[in-house]
N, C-alpha and C positions, 0 to 999 in steps of 0.2 A: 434577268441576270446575265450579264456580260462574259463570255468565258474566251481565255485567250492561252496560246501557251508564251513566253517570253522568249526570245532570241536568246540571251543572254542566259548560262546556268544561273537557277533558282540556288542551288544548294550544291555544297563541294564536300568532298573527304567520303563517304558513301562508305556506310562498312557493316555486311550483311553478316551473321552464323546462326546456325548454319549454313552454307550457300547450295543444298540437296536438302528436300523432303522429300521423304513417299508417301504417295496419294493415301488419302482416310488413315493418316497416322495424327495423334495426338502431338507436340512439338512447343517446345522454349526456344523461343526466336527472338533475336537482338538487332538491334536497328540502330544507328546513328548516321548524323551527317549535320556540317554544319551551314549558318543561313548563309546567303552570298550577297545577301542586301537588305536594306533597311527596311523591317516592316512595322508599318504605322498602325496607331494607335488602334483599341478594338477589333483586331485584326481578328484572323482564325486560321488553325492549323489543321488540314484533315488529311489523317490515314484511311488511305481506303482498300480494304480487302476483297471487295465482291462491290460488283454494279461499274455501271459506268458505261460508254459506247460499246466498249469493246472487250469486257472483265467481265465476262462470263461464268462461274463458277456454281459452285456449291459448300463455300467455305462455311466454318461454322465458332460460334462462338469468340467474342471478342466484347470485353466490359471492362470499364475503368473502377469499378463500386467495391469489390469485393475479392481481396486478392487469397480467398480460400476459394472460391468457386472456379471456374474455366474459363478459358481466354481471359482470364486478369491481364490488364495493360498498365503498365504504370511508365511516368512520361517524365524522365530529369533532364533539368535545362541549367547548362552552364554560360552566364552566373543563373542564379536562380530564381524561379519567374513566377508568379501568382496566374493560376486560371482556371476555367471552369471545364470542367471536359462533360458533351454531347455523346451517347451513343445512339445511335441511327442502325436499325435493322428492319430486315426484309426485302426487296430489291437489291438492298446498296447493304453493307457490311462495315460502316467505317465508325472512328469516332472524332471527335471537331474538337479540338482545345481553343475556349474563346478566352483573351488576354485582355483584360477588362483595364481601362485605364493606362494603360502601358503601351508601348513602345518597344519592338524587338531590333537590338542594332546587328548590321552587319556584323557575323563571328560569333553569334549564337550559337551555342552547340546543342544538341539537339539528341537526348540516348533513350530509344525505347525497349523496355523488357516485356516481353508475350509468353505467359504460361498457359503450357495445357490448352493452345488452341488447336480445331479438327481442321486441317489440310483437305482439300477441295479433290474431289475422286478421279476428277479427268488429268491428264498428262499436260504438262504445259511448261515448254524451256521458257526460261531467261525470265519467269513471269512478274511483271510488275508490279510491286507494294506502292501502290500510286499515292503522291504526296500533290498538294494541293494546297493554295494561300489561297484564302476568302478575305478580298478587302471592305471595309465598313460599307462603302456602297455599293457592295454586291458586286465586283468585278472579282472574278475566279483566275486565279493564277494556274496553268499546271506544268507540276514539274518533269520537263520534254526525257530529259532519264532517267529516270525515280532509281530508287533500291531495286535490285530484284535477284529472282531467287529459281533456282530448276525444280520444277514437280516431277517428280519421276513415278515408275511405275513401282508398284508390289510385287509380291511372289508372285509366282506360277500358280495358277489358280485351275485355268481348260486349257484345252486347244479347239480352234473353229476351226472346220475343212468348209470350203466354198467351193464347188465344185459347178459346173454346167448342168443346166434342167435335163437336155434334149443332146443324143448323139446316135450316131448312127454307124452302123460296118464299118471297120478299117480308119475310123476318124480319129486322127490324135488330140487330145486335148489336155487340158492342164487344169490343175484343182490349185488353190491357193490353201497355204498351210499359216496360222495363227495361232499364234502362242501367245498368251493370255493372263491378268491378272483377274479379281475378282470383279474388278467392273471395268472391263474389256480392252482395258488398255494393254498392248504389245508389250511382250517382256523382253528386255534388252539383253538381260543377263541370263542365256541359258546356251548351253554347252553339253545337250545330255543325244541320247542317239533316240530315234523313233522308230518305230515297224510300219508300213503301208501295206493295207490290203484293199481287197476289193470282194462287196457279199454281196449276195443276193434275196431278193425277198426271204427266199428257201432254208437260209441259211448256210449255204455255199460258201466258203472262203478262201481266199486264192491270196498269196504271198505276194507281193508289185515286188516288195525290197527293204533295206533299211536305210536312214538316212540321218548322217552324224550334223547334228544343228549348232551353228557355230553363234560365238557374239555377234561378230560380224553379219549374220541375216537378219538381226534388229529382230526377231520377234517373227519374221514373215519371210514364205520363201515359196518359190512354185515349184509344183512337180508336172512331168510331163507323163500321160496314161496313152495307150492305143485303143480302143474299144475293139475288142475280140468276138462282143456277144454275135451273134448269128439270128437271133427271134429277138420278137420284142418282150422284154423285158425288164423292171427295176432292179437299179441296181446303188449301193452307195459304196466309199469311199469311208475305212474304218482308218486312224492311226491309233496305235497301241503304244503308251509310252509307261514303262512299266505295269503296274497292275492296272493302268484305269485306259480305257478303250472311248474312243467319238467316233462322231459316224458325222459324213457330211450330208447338205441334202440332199434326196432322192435325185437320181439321174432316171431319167426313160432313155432305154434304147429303143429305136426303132427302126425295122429290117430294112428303110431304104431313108433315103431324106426327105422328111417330111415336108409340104409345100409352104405351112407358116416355122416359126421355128419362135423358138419362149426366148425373151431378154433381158435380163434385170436393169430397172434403172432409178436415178432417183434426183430428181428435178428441181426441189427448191431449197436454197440452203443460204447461208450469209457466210462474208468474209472479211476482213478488215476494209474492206473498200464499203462495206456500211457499215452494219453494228454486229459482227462476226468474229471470232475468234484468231483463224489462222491468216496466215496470208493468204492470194490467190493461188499462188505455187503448191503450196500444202496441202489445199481444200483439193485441188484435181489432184494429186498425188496421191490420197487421203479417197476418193473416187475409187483412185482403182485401185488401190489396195485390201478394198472390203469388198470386191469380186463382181463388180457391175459391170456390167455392159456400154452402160451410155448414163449420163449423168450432166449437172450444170448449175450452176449457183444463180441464183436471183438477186441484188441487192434492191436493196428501197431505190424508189424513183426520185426522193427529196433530194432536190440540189446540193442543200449546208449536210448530207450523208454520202453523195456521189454525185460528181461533181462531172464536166462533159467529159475530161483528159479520161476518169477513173474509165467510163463508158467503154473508151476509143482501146484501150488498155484489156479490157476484157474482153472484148470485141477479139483480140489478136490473141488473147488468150482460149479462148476458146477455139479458135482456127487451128491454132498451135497444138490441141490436145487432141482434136478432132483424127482420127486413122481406122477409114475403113476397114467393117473386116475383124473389129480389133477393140478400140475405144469410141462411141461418138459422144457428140456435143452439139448443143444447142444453145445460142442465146437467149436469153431470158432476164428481163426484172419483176420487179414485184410494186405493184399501183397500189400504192396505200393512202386511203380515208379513213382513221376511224372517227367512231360515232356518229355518223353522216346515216348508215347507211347503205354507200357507195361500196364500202366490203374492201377488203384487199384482193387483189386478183393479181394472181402472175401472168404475165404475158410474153410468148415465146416466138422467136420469129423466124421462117425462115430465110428471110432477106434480112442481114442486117444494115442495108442502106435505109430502112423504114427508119424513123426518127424515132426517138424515146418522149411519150406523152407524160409529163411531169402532173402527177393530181394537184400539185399547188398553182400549176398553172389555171388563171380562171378558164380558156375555152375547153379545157380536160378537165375542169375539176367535180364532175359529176358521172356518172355510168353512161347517163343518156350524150352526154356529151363526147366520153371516150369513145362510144361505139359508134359515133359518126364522123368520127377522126380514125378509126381505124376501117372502117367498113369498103375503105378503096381500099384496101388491101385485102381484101379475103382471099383465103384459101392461101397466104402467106403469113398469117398472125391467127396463133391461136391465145385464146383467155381459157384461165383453170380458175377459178374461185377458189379463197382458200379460205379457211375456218368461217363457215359462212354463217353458222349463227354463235358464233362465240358473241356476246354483248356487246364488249367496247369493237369489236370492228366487224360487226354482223351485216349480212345481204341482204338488201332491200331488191326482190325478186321482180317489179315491178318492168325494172329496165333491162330486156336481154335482146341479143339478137342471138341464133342457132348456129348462123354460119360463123361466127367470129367464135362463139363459144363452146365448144363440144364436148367438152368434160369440166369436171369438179372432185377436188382431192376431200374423197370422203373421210379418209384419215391423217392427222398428223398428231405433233406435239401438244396441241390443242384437243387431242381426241376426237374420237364419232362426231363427224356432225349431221349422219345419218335420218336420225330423229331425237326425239328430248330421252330425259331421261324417267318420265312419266308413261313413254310411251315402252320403256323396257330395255330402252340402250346400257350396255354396262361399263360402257365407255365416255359419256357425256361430255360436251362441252366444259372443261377445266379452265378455270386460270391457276397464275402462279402461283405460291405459299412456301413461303419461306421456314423452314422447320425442322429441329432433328433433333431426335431423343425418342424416349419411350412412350411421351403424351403426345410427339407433333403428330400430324394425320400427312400422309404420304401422298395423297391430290391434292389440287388446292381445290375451291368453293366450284359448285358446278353454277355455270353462266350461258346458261341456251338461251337462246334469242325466240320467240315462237312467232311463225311464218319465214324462219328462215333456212330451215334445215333443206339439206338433201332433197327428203321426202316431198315436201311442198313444192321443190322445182319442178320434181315429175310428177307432181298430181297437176300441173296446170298446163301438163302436153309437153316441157322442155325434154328434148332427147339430149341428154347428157350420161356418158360414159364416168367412168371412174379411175381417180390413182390415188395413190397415196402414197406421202411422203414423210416430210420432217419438219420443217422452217427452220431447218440446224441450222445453229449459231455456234457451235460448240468444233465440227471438221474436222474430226479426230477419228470418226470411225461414223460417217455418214449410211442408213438405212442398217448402222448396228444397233445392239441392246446397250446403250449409254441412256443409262437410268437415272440421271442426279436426282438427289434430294431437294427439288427447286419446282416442286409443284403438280409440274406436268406431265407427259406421257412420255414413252421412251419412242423412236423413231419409226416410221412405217419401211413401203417399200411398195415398188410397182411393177407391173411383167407387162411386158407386151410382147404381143403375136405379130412376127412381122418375116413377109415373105423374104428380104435379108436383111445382113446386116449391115446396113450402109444408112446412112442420114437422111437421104430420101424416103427410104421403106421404113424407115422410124418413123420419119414425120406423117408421111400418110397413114401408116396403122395407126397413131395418135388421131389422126382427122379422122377416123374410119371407126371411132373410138372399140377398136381391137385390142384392150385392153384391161386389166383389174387392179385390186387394190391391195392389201395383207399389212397388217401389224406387225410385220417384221419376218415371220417365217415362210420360204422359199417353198410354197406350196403349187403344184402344177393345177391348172383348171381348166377342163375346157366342161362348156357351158352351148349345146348345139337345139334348135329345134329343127329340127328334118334337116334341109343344107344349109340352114343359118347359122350364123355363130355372134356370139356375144357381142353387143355395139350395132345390131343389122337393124333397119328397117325394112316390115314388110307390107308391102300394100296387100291387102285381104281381099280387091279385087282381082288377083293375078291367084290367088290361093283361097277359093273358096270354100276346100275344106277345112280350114280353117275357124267358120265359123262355128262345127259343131265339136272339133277337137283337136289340142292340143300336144304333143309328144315332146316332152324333152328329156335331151338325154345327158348326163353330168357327170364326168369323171376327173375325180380326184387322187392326186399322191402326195400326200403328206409326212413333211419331218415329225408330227407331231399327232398325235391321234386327235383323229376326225370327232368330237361329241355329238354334233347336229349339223344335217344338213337343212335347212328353210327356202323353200320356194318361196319367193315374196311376187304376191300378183297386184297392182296396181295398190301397195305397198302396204299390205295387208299379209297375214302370213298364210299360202295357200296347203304347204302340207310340211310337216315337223317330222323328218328323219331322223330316229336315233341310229350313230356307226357303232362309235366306239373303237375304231380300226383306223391305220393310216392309210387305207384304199378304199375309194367307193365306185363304183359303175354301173350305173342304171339309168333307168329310166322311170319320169314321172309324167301323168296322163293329165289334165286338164279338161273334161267333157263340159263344163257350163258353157252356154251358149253365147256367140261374139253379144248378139243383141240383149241379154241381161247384165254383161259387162262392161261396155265400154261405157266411157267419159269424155269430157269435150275440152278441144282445145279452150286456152284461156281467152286466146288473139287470131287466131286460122280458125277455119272452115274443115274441122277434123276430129273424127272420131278416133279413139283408141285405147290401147291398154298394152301394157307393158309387165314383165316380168324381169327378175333377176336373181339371185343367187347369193346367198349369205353363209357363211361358211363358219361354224363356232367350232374354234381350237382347243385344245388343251391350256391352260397357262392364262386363261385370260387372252387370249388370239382369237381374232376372227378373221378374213378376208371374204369380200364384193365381187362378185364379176360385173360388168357393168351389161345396161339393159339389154333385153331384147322387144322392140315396139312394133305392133303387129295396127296398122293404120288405116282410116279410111276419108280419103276427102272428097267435098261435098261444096 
């Protein structure tokens, strides 16, 4: 099929009413426009609501059959015109009017009536009712400015504090304040006053101030805190807005500044420059406004989705957003094969004079070929695998190298791809499902690929770290709770330990894999055996106590009460903590013997075994720390 858009307007006179919906409202919506030129015989006419490169949503209901039931569409054409009307649902939301036998001439008028359809939960100005001519031999017309319409947000629903993990004496910092509809979009319209305080574990509460919230802060505003504490100590960040109280997440003080310091970030996302929702401007705007640290969009590597200009354009984009100290960035796109095999993998560089390897290219178009196109680069290109046994674009583990590849995003939108979901994952590999009412099911079908999980990497010796993210295509509130009704999981989120905060010390704690994973909640971890820490290898020649025991030690603070903590030993589960509390601190012992435990590498001369850290939340939350491999080679 041919798709092109036409130089010249499709359709003239455009007249939208409403021209405001709010999100997850029911709505009678009126469409007209007339044609601007002759369309030939057996032609077709499509409205499209949801799908497309870049129409991302969650809209819901729209049928030509039944004008007592929801979304009733009924289609008058002046003069008046015989056809057959198509509804198409699931991915795509539209419906096709085929003109059988006819002829549509230039000054067709064109008036559609939509009862009772469900408006799409995410925020979206100017959003396009996309119109579209299907000619009889499949060439796709689309029309370059369609109708369109503002989605705005709801009531007042919460408010999010985002606040910083880690502070120390005398250090000023700033928490982000969020005002909220019910699924998470910013509320424009609020004018009410708020209270800030600041408590502690103990239940201590101390006044900051009050703080009169105008239209004008859109929803969002910072405030600036001193850290006063003197010990170490948790602490959060309550705002009180009439009767109902939030709490941000947990902060640790501690009495001097610590040598790693915690940073949220969140690394793969799309934007109109593939198949993403916002602009680039928006999407890092949209970054920092959900209180990350460091962040960066991915787009596809496919030419006919990003093109070299789009490249050269992000490139200067991310330079642009890049401020020590403050915001960073990293380049990055996303190598897509599916059903090959070859996996999606994001790839992040820190040169970006490194070329971008296109997988439609033949000498890149396989793993084993990328990693020898990228292998003069090491230790300037990292690869993260992503949804690596999801089916349609699942890892075939066979082709790795260690140095190019050091971590894997255990979690996104696609969910756990830890282990199957036989093995007790309760997050499994999803795909999409399109659905909403009281019979749809809220996942779509679980699709684990088996030998390609997580698990299987590091049963075959790969020392790969962990993050987790999103594959957001949606940019409205990136590693937030944006839940749509479209199948899949709502957003992750990823911390790293890094000695600062500069682009350099990101990227090394990345290489260093000094980092973990979480389903969304800003949970602090550290994860140590004696002076190791999470991501370490150790040679067990250098540590021969080692072989007859174990010590690790795991502290946790959480937003969200802790259910279980799980030592996972060579990816079996070695000891089951019940908390029940948002703090844990201890320690766990390990006496079996190195020589009844270890395994062998897959490809190297190397005994070993490896441990990590699984952390079950409240809510259906979990968060990974990534490994620690205790090794021996031979």
């Amino acid at each position: 099929m041919r798709s092109f858009v036409d130089r010249k307007p499709l359709i003239a006179d455009k007249f939208v009413s409403p021209q405001n919906l709010s999100v997850r409202s029911f709505n009678n919506i009126e469409i007209s426009f007339i044609l601007n030129f002759d369309l030939p015989m057996n032609s077709k006419l499509i409205l499209r609501l949801r799908g497309g490169r870049n129409n991302k949503n969650d809209w819901y209901y729209l049928q030509p059959f039944d004008s007592d039931e929801k979304g009733f569409i009924k289609l008058k054409t002046i003069p008046k015109i015989n056809y057959l009307p198509i509804i198409i649902t699931g991915k795509q939301l539209l419906v096709k009017y085929l003109f059988i036998e006819t002829s549509l001439e230039r000054g067709t008028k064109f008036h559609f009536t939509l009862k009772d359809t469900l408006v799409q939960s995410i925020v979206e100005r100017r959003k396009k009712l996309e119109v579209l001519f299907e000619l009889q031999d499949g060439t796709v017309l689309e029309v370059k400015n369609p109708p369109r319409i503002d989605i705005t947000n709801s009531e007042m629903d919460h408010i999010t504090i985002i606040a910083p993990s880690m502070t120390y004496p005398k250090q000023k910092f700033e928490i982000i304040v969020r005002i909220e509809d019910k699924y998470q979009n910013l509320v424009t319209e609020f004018n009410e006053t708020i209270k800030i305080y600041i408590n502690d574990r103990n239940g201590n509460r101390e006044f900051l101030g009050s703080i009169d919230v105008k239209d004008a802060d859109n929803g969002i505003f910072k405030y600036e805190i001193k850290n006063n504490k003197k010990v170490s100590e948790i602490f959060f960040i309550e705002v009180q807005y009439k009767n109902d109280s939030y709490r941000s997440n947990p902060i640790l003080s501690q009495k001097k500044k610590p040598e790693r310091q915690l940073y949220w970030g969140y690394i793969h996302g799309h934007t109109t420059k593939s198949d993403g929702m916002r602009s680039l401007k928006e999407y890092f705007e949209n970054l920092k406004k959900a209180g990350l640290n460091f962040g960066t969009n991915t787009e596809h590597d496919h030419l006919n989705e990003t093109t070299n200009e789009d490249f050269e354009e992000i490139k200067r984009m991310v330079e642009e957003n890049n401020e020590e100290h403050n915001f960073i960035t990293i380049f990055g796109y996303e190598y897509g094969t599916w059903y090959t095999g070859y996996g999606d993998i994001c790839i992040y560089y820190r040169d970006t004079a490194i070329p971008i390897f296109r997988s439609e290219i033949n000498k890149y178009n396989s793993t084993k070929k990328l990693i020898k196109n990228l292998k003069p680069h090491s230790g300037k290109v990292l690869m993260i695998g992503h949804h690596t046994a999801l089916k349609p674009g699942f890892r075939n583990w066979d082709h790795f190298n260690n140095d190019l590849e050091r971590l894997v995003e255990i979690y996104s939108c696609w969910g756990s791809q830890e282990n199957s979901f036989k093995q007790g994952n309760p997050l499994p590999p999803r795909y999409k499902f399109f659905g909403y009412g009281s019979y749809a099911r809220k996942r779509g079908a679980v699709l684990g690929r088996k030998g390609s999980y997580v698990q299987d990497a590091l049963q075959k010796g790969y020392k790969l770290g962990f993050t987790a993210g999103g594959d957001d295509h949606f940019g409205l509130y990136p590693s937030g709770k944006i839940d749509l009704d479209n199948g899949i999981y709502p957003p992750g989120i990823m911390a790293v330990w890094s000695k600062d905060f500069t682009r350099d010390s990101i990227w090394d704690s990345l290489m260093d894999r000094k980092c973990y994973g979480s389903t969304g909640p800003r949970v602090i971890i550290e994860f140590n055996l004696g002076e190791f820490f999470m991501g370490d290898i150790i040679d067990i020649r250098n540590h021969p106590i080692l072989k007859s025991s174990r010590k690790f030690s795991i502290k946790i603070i959480s937003p969200l009460k802790i259910k279980f903590i799980k030592l996972i030993r060579n990816n079996k589960v070695l000891k089951k903590i019940k908390v029940n509390k948002n703090y844990f601190n201890d320690s766990l012992e390990d006496q079996e013997l190195w020589k009844n435990l270890y395994l062998n590498h897959i490809k190297k001369n190397e005994k070993f075994i490896f441990y990590y850290s699984r952390i079950i939340l409240e809510d259906n939350n979990i968060a990974w720390t990534s490994p620690i491999w205790i090794i021996k080679k031979y």
